[in-house]
C-alpha positions in Angstrom: 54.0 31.9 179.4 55.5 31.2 183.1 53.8 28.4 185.0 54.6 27.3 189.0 55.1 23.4 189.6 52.6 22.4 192.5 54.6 19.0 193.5 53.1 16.5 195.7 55.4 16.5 198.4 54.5 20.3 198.8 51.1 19.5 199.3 51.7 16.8 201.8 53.4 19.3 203.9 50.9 22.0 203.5 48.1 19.2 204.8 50.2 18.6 207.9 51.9 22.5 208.2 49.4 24.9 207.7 50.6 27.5 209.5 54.4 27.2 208.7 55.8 28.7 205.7 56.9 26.9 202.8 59.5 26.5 200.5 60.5 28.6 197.6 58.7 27.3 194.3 60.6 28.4 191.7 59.3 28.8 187.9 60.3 29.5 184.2 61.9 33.3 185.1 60.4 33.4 188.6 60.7 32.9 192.1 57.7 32.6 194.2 57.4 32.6 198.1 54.1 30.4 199.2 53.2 29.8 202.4 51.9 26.8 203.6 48.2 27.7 203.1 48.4 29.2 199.7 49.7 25.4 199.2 46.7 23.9 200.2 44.3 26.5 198.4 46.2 25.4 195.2 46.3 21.1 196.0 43.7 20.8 193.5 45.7 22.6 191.1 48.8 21.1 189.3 49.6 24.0 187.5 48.9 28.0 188.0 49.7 29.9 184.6 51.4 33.1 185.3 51.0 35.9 182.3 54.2 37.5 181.2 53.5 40.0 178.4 54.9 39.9 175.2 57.2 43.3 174.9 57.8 44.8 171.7 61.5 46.4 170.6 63.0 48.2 168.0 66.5 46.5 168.0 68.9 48.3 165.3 69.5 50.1 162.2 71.9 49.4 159.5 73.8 51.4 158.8 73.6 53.1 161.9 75.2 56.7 160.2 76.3 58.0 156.9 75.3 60.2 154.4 73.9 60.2 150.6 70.9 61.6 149.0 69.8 57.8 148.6 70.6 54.3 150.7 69.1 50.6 151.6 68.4 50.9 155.2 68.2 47.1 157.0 65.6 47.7 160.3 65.8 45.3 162.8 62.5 45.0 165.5 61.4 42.2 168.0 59.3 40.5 169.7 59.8 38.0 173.2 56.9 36.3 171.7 57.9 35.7 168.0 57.8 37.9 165.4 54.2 36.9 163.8 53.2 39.0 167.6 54.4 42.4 166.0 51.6 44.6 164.1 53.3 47.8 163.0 56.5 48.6 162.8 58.0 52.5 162.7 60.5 54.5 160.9 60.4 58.0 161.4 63.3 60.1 159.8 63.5 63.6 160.6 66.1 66.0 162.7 63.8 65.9 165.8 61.3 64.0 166.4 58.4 64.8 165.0 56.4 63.4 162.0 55.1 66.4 160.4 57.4 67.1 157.1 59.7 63.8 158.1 60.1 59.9 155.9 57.8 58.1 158.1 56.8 55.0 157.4 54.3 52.4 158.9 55.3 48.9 158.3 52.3 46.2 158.6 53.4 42.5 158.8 51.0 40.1 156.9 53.3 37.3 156.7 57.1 36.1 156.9 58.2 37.9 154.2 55.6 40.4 153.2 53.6 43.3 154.3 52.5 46.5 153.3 54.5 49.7 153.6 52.4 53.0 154.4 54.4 56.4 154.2 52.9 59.2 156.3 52.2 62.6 153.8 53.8 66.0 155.1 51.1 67.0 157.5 52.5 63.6 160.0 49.4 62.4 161.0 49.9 58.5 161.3 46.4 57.8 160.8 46.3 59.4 157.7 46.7 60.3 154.5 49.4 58.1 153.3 50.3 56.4 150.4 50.8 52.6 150.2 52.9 49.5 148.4 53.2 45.7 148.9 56.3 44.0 149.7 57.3 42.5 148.0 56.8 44.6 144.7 58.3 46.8 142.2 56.0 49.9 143.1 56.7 53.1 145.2 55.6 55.7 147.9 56.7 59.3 148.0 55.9 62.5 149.8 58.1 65.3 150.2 60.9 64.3 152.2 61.4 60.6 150.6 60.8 57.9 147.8 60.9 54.6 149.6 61.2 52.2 145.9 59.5 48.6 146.5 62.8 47.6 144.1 65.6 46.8 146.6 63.4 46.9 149.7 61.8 43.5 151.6 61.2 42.1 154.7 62.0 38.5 156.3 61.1 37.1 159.8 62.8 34.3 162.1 62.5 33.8 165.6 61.2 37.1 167.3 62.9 38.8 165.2 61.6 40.9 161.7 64.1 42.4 159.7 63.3 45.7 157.3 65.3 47.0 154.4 63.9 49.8 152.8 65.5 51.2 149.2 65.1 55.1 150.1 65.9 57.9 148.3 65.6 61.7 150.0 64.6 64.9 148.7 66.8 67.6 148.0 64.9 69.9 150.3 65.3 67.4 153.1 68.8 68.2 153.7 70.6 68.1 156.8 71.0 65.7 159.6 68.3 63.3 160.3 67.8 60.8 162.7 66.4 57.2 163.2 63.6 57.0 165.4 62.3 53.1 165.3 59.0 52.1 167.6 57.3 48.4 167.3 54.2 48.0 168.4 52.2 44.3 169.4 48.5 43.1 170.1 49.2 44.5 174.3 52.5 46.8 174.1 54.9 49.6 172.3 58.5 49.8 172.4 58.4 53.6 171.9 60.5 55.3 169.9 64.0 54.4 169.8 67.0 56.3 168.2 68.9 54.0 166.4 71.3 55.9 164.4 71.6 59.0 162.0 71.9 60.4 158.4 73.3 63.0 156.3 71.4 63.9 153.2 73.5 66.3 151.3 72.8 70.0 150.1 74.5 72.7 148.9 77.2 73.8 150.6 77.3 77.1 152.4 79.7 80.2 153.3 80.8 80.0 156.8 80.9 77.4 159.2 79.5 73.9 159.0 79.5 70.5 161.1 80.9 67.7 159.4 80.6 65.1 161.7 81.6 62.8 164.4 83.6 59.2 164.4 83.0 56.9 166.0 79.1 57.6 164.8 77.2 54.9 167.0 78.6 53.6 170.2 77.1 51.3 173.0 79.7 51.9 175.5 80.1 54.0 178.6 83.5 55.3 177.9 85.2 56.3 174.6 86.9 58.8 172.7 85.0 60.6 170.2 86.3 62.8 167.0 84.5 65.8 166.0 84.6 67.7 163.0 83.9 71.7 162.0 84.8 73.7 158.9 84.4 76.8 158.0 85.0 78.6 154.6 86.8 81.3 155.8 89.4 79.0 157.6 89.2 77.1 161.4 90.0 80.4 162.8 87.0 82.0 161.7 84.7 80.0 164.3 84.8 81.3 167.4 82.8 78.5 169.5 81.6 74.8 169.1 79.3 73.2 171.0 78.4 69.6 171.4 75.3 68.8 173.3 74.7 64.9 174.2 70.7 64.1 175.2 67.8 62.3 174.3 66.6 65.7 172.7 67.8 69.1 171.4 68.1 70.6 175.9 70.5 71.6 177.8 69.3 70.9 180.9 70.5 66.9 182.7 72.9 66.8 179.0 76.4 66.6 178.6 76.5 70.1 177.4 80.2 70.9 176.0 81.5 74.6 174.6 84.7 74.9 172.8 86.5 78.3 172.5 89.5 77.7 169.6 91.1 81.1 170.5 92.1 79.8 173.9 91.4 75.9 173.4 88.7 76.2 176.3 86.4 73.2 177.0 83.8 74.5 178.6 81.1 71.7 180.4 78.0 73.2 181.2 76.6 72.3 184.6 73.2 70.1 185.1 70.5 73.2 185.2 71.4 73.6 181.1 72.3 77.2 181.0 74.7 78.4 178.1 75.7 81.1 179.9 77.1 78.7 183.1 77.5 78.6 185.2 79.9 75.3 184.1 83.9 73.8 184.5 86.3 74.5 182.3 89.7 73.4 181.2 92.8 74.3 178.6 93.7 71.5 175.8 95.7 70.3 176.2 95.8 69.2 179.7 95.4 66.1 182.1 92.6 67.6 184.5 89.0 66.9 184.1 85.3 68.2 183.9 82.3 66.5 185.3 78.8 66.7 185.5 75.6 64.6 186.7 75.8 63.3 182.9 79.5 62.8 182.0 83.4 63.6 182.5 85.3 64.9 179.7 89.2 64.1 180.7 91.9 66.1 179.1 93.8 63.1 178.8 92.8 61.5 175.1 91.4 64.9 174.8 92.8 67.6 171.6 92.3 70.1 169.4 93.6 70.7 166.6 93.3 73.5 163.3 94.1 72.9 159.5 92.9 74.6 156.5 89.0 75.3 156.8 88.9 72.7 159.2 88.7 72.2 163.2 89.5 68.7 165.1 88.2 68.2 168.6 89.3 65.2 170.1 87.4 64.2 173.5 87.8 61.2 175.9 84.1 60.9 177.4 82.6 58.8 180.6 78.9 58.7 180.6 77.3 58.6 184.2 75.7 55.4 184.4 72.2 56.9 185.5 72.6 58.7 181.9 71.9 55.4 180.5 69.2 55.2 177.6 69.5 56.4 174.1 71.6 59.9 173.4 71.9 62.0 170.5 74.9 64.1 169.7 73.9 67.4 168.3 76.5 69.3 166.9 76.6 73.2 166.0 79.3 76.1 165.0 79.4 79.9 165.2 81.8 82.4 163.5 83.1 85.4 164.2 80.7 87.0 162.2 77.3 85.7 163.9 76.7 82.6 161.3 75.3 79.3 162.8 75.1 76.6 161.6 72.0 75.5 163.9 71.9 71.9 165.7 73.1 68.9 163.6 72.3 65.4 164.5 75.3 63.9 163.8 75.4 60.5 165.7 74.0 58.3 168.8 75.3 56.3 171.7 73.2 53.7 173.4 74.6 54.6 176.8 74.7 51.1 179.2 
């Protein structure tokens, strides 16, 4: 809690000043402008408490990408007034978000190193059903999308901050690219939910064309050079676009929106208003001129693309607008000549400064 210093001195100058203004008083993370009056309405106080709010925050996830049918996820939340201040903390896994048919799990503190772990059935509903475990224990939770095993998972606090790893193991039919969503939730606040990274459970793989990913996965920067990755059974010729959209959700509208044509080795940037079909800038790799929008600028410097085998290489140096800032998802998708899609895939996240 913030409190203001009422010192003597001010007082005795507020007694003999009453209409002249007053010096600054400053406090713990304040500054406060009094006047002489408001000096002498507080003389018979030596201190005035100020309330500052405890705020909740989901900091991290560890590994922040990846892929495997099964892991031990570390989650990381906090709390500006110590971690015994956080009441539930959230994991929701799933390729939007959305908790129906996803792993979420509700995390409820009941001491330094223990708590009970609920996991959300198919339907989503957070208030219900759900199966639960201790922690620690050796039991476990499933629904249809995930085991989370009490064998390998725990929880420790220190500070404000609680840490979370969870032993989970995913469901065949949960394939695909899911991502992190983290919220942490007080006695007064919630952080929202947060993306804090992504994951690739396996399936079988397909005919035609499929994403395989992007490096570097999780970023915090507002410039860097990213590497993604396409394939396609019938060779890298065979898809005939790949797009990369960069938002806080699957729309093209205020996103970094990118098209690539391998025939030609067109970057295509789609402009703010989000429509595929433009209009938008464009550029050959590779090159050394640039395409903006109100999100980012792709330079075709650091920028490539290249063809081997069943597999595409697009190479591009990216500058994320500063009023972009917040948490971004990069959803990747391929088509091939023949009509196949691969739809969206979440394949990584930047926390954008």
């Amino acid at each position: 809690m913030n409190y203001m210093q009422i010192y003597s001195p001010d007082i005795q100058y507020a007694e003999m000043n009453v209409n002249a203004p007053a010096h600054v008083v400053e406090t713990s993370g304040a500054t406060v402008s009094m006047t002489a009056q408001d000096l002498l309405n507080l003389a018979s106080q030596k201190l005035l408490s100020i309330a500052e709010p405890a705020i909740p925050a989901a900091a991290s996830a560890n590994p922040a990408a990846g892929s495997g049918t099964s892991g031990t996820f570390t989650f990381t939340f906090s709390d500006s007034a110590g971690f015994a201040n956080l009441t539930v903390l959230d994991v929701l896994i799933n390729s939007a978000l959305d908790g129906r048919t996803a792993c979420y799990v509700a995390f409820v503190p009941s001491g330094p190193t223990s708590g009970s772990v609920y996991l959300v059935d198919n339907s989503g509903d957070a208030g219900g059903p759900y199966s639960g475990m201790t922690l620690p224990g050796s039991q476990s939770v499933s629904n249809g999308q995930c085991t989370v095993k009490g064998t390998g998972s725990s929880v420790s606090s220190s500070g404000n901050a609680v840490t979370l790893t969870l032993a989970i193991t995913f469901a065949s039919g949960f394939a695909g690219n899911q991502v992190f969503y983290l919220s942490a939730q007080d006695a007064t606040g919630n952080s929202g939910w947060q993306v804090q990274g992504t994951w690739n459970v396996p399936g079988l793989p397909a005919a035609g064309p499929a994403v395989s990913g992007m490096n570097p996965a999780r970023t915090s920067t507002l410039s860097q050079t990213y590497t993604f990755t396409f394939t396609d059974t019938n060779g890298w010729q065979d898809i005939s676009v790949a797009n990369i959209l960069i938002n806080g959700a699957i729309d093209g509208r205020h996103a970094c929106y990118l098209a690539l044509v391998p025939a030609t080795s067109s970057l295509l940037l789609v402009d703010d208003a989000g429509d595929a079909g433009g209009p938008y800038s464009g550029m050959v790799l590779p090159g050394s001129g640039s395409v903006s929008n109100g999100q980012c600028t792709i330079s075709g410097t650091g920028s490539s693309v290249a063809g081997s085998g069943n597999t595409l290489t697009l190479m591009l140096a990216v500058t994320f607008s500063q009023s972009f800032g917040g948490e971004q998802i990069f959803y990747l998708s391929a088509r091939n000549s023949s009509g196949q899609n691969t739809g969206w895939q979440a394949v990584g996240t930047a926390g954008v400064p």
